[in-house]
C-alpha positions in Angstrom: 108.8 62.4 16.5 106.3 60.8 17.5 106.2 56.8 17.9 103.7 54.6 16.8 102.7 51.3 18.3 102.3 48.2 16.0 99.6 45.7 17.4 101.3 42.2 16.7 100.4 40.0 13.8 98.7 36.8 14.2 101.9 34.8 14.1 103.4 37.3 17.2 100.3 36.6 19.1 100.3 32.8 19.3 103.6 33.1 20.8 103.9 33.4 24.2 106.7 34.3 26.4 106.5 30.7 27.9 107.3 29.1 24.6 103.9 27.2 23.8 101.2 28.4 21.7 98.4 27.9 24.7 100.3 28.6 27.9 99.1 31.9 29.0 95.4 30.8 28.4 96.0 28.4 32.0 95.9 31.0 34.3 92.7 31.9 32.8 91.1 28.5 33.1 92.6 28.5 36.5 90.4 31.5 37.0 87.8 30.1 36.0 87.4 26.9 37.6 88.4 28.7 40.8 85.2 30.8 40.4 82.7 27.7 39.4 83.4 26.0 42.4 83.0 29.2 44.6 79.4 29.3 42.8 78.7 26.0 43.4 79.3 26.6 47.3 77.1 29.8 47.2 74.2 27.0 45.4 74.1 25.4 48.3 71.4 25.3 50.4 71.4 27.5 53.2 71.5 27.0 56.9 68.0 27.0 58.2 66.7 30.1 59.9 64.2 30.2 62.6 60.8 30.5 62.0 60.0 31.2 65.9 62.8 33.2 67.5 63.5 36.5 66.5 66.5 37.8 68.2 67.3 41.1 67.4 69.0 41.6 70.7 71.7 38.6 69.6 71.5 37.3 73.2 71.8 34.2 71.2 74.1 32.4 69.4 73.1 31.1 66.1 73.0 27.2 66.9 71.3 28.7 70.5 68.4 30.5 68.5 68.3 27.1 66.0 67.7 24.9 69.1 64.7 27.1 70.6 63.2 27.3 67.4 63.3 23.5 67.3 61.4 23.2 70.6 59.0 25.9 69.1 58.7 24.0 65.9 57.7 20.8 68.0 55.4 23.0 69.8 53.6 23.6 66.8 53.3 21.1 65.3 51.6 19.1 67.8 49.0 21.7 69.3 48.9 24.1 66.7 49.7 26.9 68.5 52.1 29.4 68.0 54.8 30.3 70.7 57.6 33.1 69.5 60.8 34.7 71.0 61.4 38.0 70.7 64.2 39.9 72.4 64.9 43.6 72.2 67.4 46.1 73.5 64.2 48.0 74.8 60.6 49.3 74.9 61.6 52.8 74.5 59.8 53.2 77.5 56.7 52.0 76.8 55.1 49.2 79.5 56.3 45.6 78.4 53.0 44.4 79.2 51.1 47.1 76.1 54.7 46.5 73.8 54.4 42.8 73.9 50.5 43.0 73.4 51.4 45.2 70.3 53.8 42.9 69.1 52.5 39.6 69.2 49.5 41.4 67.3 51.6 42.7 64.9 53.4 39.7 64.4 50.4 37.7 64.2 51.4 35.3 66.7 48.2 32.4 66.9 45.5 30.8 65.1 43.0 33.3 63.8 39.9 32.5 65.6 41.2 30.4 68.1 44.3 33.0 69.3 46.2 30.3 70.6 49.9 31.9 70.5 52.4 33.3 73.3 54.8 35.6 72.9 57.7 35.7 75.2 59.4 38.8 75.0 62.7 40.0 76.9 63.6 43.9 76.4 67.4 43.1 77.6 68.6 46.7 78.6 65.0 47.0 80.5 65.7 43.8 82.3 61.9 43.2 81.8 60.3 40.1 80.8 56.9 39.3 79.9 54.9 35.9 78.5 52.1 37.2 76.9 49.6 34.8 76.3 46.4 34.9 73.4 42.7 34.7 74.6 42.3 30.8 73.5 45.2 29.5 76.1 44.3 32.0 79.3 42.5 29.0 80.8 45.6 26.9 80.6 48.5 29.1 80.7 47.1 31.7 83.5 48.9 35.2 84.8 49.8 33.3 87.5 51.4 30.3 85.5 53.3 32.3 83.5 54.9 34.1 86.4 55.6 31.0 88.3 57.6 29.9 84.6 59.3 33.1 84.9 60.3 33.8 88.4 61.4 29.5 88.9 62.8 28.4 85.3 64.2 31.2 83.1 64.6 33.7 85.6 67.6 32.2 87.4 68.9 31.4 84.1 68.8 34.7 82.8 70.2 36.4 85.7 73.5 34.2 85.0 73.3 35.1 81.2 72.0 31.6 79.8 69.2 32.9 77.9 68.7 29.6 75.8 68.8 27.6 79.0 66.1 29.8 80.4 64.2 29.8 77.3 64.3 25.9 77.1 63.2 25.4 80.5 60.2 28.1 80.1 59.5 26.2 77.2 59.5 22.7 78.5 57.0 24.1 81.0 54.8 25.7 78.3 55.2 22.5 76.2 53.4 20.4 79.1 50.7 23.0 79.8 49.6 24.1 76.1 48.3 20.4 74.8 46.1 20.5 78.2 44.0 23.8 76.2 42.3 21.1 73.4 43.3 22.8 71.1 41.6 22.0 67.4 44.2 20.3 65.9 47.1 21.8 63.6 46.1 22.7 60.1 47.8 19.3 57.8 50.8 19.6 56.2 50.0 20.9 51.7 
């Protein structure tokens, strides 16, 4: 013979084992309020992401690529021009010099019309590096500049495995020789 179930009556159901009418509705509130204040950490506003460093080999930490991105901002927003980090595992074998030409093209890297941006790319498992610099700041920042910022400030660094060190004294370098371009002045802030 089968047995049937019998749902409780309204009277069964305000009791609860714990003896009060409400009790087993404070887990739920628990719940509840446990969840609201996890949303109200996920409103938050985020940490800032950089706008200048893209690091898709992760040769740097987090507050590392924050920092660059700072000096990059500051670069910006005083000349105008654009300077961007990029590292890479590697080229795939194509010459850095034609990868970071593509790149910084494809990244649009500089003013249109005055093509004032650099790109300094480092292709980590190559172990090549390359500043590649636009048309509007090959007066200021020459082939031969650029080398000398590679070969005495982040060179040495990079060999030891500080990249941001090297990066920040490249860009201190590149931060004294840009404003020397005239360059027109940054678009103003909308």
């Amino acid at each position: 013979m089968l047995a049937l179930y019998q749902w409780p009556g309204p009277q069964q159901r305000l009791k609860s084992k714990q003896g009060k009418p409400g009790n087993r509705f404070l887990p739920l509130l628990g719940i509840l309020l446990f969840g609201l204040s996890h949303c109200a950490l996920l409103l938050q506003k985020p940490a800032p992401t950089p706008r200048f460093v893209f690091d898709t080999a992760n040769v740097l930490s987090d507050i590392e690529a924050l920092a660059v991105d700072a000096q990059l901002v500051d670069i910006n927003q005083e000349t105008g021009a654009e300077v961007v980090v990029l590292t890479i595992l590697s080229t795939n074998g194509v010459p850095i010099e034609q990868y970071a030409s593509r790149k910084a093209n494809d990244l649009g890297i500089g003013r249109e019309g005055i093509d004032d941006g650099i790109l300094i790319l480092i292709a980590l498992k190559d172990r090549t590096v390359r500043i590649a610099v636009g048309r509007g700041l090959e007066n200021t920042v020459t082939d031969i500049q650029a080398r000398a910022i590679l070969n005495q400030r982040m060179l040495p660094e990079f060999r030891n495995g500080h990249f941001a060190a090297g990066l920040t004294r490249g860009i201190i370098r590149l931060k004294e020789l840009i404003p020397l371009a005239n360059l027109p002045p940054p678009a103003a802030k909308k």
